[in-house]
N, C-alpha and C positions, 0 to 999 in steps of 0.2 A: 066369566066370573060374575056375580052377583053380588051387589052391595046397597046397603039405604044411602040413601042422597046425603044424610048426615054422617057418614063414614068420612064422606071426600072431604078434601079442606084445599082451596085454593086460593094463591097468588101472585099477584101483580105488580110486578119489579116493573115501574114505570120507566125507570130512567136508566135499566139496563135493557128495556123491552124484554123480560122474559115473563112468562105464565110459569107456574107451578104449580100442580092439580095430582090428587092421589088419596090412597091412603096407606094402611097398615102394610098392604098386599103390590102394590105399586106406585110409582112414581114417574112421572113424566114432564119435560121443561121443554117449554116452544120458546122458541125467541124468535122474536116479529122485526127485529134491528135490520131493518133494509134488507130483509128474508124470511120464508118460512120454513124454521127447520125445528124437526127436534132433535133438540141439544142433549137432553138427555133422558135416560131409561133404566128405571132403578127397578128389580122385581123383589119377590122374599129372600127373605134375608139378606135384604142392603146390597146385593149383588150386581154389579154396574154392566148392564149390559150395552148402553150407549151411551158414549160422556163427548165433547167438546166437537173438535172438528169432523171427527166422525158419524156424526148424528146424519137421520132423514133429510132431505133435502125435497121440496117438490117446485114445480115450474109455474109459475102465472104468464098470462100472455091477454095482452088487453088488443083489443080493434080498433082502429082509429074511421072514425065515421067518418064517412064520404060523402 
C-alpha cells in the first residue's frame, strides 16, 4: 500500500500505553503496557481484523552481562 506521510495521523495514549497510527485505509494500536502487542487491526471498511487479547504478541529477551 502506498501513502504520503500526511495521510497517517498518530497516537499516544500515555497513560493506557497504546500508539495508534493509520489512515483512511488502515488502522493499527500497539500497546507497550509491560508488552509489545498489537492490540489491534482495523483494514477498509472499519472491518476488525484484530481487537483485544487476541492481538500479535512478540518475545524480548535481554543478556545479562558477565
Amino acid at each position: 500500500m502506498y501513502c504520503n506521510a500526511g495521510d497517517i495521523k498518530i497516537k499516544n495514549n500515555a497513560s493506557d500505553k497504546v500508539v495508534t497510527f493509520g489512515n483512511s485505509k488502515i488502522g493499527i494500536a500497539l500497546d507497550y503496557n509491560g508488552k509489545h502487542n498489537v492490540s489491534g487491526l482495523d483494514i477498509i471498511n472499519n472491518q476488525n481484523v484484530i481487537s483485544g487479547t487476541s492481538g500479535i504478541f512478540s518475545k524480548k529477551r535481554t543478556l545479562k552481562n558477565e
